[in-house]
N, C-alpha and C positions, 0 to 999 in steps of 0.2 A: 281704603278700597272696600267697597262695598259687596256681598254677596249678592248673587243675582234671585229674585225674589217673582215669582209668578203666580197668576190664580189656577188651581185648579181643582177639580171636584173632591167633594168629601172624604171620598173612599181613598183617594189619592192621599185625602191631607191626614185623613185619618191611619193610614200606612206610615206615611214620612214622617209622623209623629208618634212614630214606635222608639224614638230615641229618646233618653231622656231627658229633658227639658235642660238640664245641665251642661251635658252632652255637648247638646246643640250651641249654650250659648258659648261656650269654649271653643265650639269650633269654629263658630264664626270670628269670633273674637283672634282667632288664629288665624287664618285664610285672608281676614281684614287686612293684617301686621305684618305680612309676608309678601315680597314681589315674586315669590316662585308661584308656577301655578300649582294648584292646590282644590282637589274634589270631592266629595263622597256619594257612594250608589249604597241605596238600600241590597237588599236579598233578592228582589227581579229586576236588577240594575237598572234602576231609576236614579235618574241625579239626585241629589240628597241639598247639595250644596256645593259651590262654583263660584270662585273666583273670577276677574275679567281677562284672568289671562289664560285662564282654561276655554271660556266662551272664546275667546279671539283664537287660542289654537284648533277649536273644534272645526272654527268658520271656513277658518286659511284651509284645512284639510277637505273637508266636505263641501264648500259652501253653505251650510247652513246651522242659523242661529239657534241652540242649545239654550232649553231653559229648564227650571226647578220640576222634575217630575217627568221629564223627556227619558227615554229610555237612550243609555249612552251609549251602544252598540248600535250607530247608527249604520245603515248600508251604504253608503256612500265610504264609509271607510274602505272598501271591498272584501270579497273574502278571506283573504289571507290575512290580515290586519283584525277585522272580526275575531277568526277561529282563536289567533294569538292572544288577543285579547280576552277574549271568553276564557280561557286556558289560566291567565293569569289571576282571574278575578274571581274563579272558581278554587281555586289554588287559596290565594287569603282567605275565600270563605269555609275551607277547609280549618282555620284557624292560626297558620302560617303569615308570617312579617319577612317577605324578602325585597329585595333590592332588584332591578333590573337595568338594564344600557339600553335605549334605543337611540334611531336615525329617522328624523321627519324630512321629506323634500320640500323645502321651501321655492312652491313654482314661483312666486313672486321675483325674491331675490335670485333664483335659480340654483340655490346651493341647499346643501345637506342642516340640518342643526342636533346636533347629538342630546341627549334627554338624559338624567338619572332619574329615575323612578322606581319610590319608596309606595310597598303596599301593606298598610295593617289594619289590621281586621280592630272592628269598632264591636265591642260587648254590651249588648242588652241587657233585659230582663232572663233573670235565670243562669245568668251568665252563659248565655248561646250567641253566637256572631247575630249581629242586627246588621250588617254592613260592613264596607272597606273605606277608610280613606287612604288619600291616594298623595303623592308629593312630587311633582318634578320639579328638579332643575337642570337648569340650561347650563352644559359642558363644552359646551359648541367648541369652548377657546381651548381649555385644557383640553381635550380628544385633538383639536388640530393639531397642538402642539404635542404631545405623545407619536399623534399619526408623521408629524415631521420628525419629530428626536427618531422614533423605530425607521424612519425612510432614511434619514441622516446615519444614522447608526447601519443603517444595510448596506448604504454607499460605501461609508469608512470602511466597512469590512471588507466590500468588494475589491478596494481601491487599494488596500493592506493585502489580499490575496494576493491580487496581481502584480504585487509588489515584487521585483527580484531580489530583494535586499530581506534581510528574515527583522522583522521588527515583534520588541516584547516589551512588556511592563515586568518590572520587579520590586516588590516589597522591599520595607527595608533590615529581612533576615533574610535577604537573596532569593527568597522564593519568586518562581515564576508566574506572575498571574497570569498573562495572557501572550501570545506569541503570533504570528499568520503564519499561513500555509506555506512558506518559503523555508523554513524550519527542514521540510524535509527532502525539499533538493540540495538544500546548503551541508544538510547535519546527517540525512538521512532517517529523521526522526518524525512522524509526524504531530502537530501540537497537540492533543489529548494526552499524547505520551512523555510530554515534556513540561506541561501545565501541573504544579504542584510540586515540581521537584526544583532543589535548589540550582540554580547555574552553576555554579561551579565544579557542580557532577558531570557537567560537559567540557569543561575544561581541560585541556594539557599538563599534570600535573607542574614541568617543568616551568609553565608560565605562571602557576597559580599565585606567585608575590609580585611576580610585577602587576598582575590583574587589580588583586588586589588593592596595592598603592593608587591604582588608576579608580576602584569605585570609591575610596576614602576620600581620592580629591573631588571626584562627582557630588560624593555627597556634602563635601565643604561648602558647596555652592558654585563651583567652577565646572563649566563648561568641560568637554571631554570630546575633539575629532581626532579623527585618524590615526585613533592608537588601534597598532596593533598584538593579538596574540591570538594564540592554537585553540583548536576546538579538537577534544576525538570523536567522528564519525561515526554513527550507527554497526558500518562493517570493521574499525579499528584502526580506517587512516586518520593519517592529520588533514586538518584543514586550517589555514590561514584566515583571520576572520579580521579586517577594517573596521571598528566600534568607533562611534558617536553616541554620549552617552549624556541624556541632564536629569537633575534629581529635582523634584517637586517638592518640595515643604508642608505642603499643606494637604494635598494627599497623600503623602509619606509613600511615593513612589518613586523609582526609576526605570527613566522610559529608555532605551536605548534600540537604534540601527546598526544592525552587521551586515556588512558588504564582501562575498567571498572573495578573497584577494589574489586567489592564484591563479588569473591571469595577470593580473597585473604586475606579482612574482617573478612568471615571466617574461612580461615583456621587460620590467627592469632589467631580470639575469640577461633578456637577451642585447638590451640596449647598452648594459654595461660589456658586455664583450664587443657589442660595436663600438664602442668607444675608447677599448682597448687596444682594439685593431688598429683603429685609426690612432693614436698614439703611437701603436707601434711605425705604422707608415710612415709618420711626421718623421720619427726618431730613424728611420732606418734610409731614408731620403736626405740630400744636401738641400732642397728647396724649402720655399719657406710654404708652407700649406694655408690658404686664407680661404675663409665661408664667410660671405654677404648676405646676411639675413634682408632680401629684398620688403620683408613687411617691416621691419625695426630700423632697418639701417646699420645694423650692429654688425661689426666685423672681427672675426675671430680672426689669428695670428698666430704659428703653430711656432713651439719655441726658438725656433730655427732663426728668428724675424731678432733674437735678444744676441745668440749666437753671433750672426752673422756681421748684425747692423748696430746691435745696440738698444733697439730698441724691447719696451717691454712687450710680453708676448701677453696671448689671451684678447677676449672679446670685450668690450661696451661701446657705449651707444657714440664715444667721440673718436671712435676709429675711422670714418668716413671725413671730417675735417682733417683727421691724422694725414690721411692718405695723399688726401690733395697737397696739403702745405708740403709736403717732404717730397713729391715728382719735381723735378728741374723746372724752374719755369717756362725756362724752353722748349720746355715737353709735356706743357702739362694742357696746351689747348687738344693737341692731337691724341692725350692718351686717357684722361681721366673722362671717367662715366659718369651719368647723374641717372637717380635712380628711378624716375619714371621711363627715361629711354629706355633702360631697360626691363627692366616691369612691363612694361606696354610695348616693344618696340618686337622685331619679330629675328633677333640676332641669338644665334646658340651659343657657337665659339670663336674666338675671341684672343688675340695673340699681341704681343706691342713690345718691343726695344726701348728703351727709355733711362733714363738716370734715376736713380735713387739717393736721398740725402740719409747720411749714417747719423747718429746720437752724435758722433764725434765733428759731425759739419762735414765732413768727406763726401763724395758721390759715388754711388756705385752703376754698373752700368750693371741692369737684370733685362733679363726674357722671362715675361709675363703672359701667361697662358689661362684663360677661363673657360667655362663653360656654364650657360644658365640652365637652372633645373625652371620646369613651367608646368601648369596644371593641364585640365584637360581643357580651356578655356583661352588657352597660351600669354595665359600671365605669369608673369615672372615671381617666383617665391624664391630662390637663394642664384647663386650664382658660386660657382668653385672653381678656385684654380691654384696655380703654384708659381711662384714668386723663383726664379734661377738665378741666381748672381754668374755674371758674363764679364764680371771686371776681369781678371787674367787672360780670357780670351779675347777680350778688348784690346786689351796691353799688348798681347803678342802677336795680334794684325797688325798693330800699330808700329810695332817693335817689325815687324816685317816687312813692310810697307817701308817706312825708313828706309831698311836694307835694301830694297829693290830701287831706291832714288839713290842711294848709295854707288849701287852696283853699276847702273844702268851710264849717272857721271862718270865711272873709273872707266866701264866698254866704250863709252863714247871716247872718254880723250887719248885711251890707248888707240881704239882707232885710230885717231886724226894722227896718233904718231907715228902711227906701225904705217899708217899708208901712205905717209908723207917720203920714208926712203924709198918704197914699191917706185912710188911716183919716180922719183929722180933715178932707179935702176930704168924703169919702160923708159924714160927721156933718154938715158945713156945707150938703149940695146939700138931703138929708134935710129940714132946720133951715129954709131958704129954701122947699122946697117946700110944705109943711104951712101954713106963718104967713105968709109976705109977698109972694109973686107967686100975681098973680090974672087978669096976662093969658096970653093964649093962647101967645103969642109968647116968653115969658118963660119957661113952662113947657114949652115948646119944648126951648129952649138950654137949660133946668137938666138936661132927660131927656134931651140929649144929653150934658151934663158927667156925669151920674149912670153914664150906660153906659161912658163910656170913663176912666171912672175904675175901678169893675168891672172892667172888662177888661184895665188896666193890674195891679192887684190879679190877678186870674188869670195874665198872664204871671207875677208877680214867683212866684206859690206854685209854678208849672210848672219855674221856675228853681232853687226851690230841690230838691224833687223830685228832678230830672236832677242836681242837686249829688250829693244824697246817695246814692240810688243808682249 
């Protein structure tokens, strides 16, 4: 690449040739060998010498062609770009070599192109500045990428702020490199105040071996969720902390996530006394308790089901074939459910009499009572109810029933016996009255044996009535 070479007057050539002859040929020699752009201005900034890549930036900039002996403070640059420039170049010729950043707008392509530019002062006769030359290069990529990592780098930080969960780096002598803002809701600590010091100065003394054993496995190379242990708080309470933790090798860090866990503390403490509760209901109940997980299918069976029937108790996923095969077949079109009827169907509760088959092959007769739990969409998510065994109360309708066919045979045939002599007394009172009593007194006594014989005859029919009915 060639140095840009022009004619111009004497006095001009006689100035620009205040370098020395060696100077010159070095610099060209250099500016040739180089694809940076690359310049030099004498002492009333005149070009000196110019690369093509400095004439092509000059152009892009101003629109105009820069040549050997052009004064390079053109106005077209405008003023502020000028003053800065004068500034910088006044600066070298003070005898100073410094470095600068700048930003060009490229209207062309429409974007920015960032510059390094080197300024040192070029030594004459006397050893006085004759000049500066000048070096850019083109940073365009690396400034992009800085300006992405520092943007990338503001995001993460944002995105780690906003974080509920307290996230750090730790070394590997436990020191704290780095923590987010979550630190001081969680810990009460805020991170400047925790940045430096080891972890485990925040720890629960009483956890601090099982911690321990936990960062020894991290740093084996194994993975670390959901272990938990205590932290003490800025004011002195405990705090419950959920860590996931992994160890990097090759930055010789460990990066770990703590999640405060005391709600989740208590919603366990609190789910475990519901579940207590209900144990206890199971246990303090003769029925058998069953939950229909309508999204799984899975039906729980509360021990009562082992107790009673034989069968085992508890939930999985083949309790709903369980249920069908063991209803009577006789009962099993009217009683058994399938699970989008009810999921989708618009039925709350829910009652059925039916047979039941024991582990032993037996039947038992139960009253089955449900109810479906639904969302706000009235879809069906579980369904709950209880399982009664009705066998004994079965038995002794049956055992009574019996008795009243019993009964009801003995009223009738004693009937037909007891009214069978009524009959032949009203035939005899009848037989006597007509033919052979003719006193007053006689006829008396027969119309009282006449009536309460009748009336004996009407209790007996009233008896049997109330039998049968």
């Amino acid at each position: 690449m060639k140095s840009v070479k022009t004619d111009i007057d004497p006095e001009q050539e006689k100035e620009v040739k205040g370098f020395p002859p060696d100077t010159l040929r070095h610099l060209e020699a250099l500016i040739n060998g180089l694809p940076e752009t690359i310049w030099s201005i004498d002492t009333k900034m005149r070009l000196v010498t110019a690369n093509k890549s400095f004439v092509e930036r000059v152009r892009m900039a101003t629109g105009k062609t820069i040549k050997k002996g052009d004064d390079v403070l053109i106005k077209e640059f405008g003023k502020d770009r000028l003053d800065k420039w004068l500034q910088y170049y006044e600066k070298a010729f003070s005898g100073e070599q410094f470095t600068i950043q700048e930003d060009i707008y490229d209207p062309v392509k429409q974007a920015k192109h960032y510059s390094l530019i080197s300024l040192t002062p070029l030594m004459g006769e006397g050893n006085k500045v004759a000049g500066v030359a000048c070096h850019s290069k083109d940073i365009t990529s690396e400034t992009l990428n800085v300006k992405a990592l520092e943007i990338a780098m503001a995001r993460l930080e944002r995105i780690m702020d906003s974080s509920m969960d307290m996230i750090c780096a730790i070394d590997e002598n436990d020191y704290i490199l780095s923590v987010n803002a979550a630190s001081e809701k969680i810990l009460g600590y805020r991170p400047e105040e925790m940045i430096g010091k080891k972890l485990f100065d925040f720890i629960y003394p009483e956890d601090l071996e099982m911690t321990l054993k936990m960062v020894a496995s991290v740093m084996a190379g194994n993975e670390v969720t959901n272990n938990e242990n205590r932290y003490v708080r800025k004011d002195g309470s405990l705090v419950p902390l959920m860590w996931s933790a992994r160890w990097d090798p090759d930055d010789r860090v460990r990066y770990g996530i703590a999640r405060d866990a005391t709600e989740r503390k208590k919603s366990e403490a609190a789910l475990q006394s519901s579940n207590e509760r209900f144990e206890y209901v199971t246990k303090a109940t003769s029925d058998i308790i069953w939950d229909w997980n309508l999204e799984t299918n899975e039906v729980y069976y509360s021990g009562n089901i082992e107790y009673l029937f034989g069968h085992k108790s508890g939930s999985n996923r083949d309790n709903l074939p369980f249920y069908f095969e063991h209803v009577h077949p006789d009962d099993r079109e009217r009683v058994v459910l399938y699970p989008d009827q009810v999921k989708y169907g618009t039925m709350v509760n829910w009652s059925q009499e039916y047979r039941f088959k024991k582990a032993n092959g037996e039947y038992a007769f139960v009253l089955d009572k449900g109810i479906v739990i639904r969302d706000k969409d009235g879809v069906g998510l579980r369904m709950i109810g209880a399982m009664q065994d009705i066998t004994l109360l079965k038995e002794n309708e049956l055992r009574v029933m019996q008795q009243n066919e019993k009964l009801l045979e003995i009223a009738q045939i004693n009937a037909h016996e007891i009214r069978r002599p009524v009959a032949t007394i009203l035939g005899l009172v009848q037989l006597l009255n007509d033919n052979s009593v003719t006193s007053e007194a006689d006829k008396q006594v027969l119309d009282h044996l006449k009536a309460a014989t009748n009336e004996l005859d009407d209790v007996i029919k009233r008896i049997i009535d109330k039998t049968v009915s």
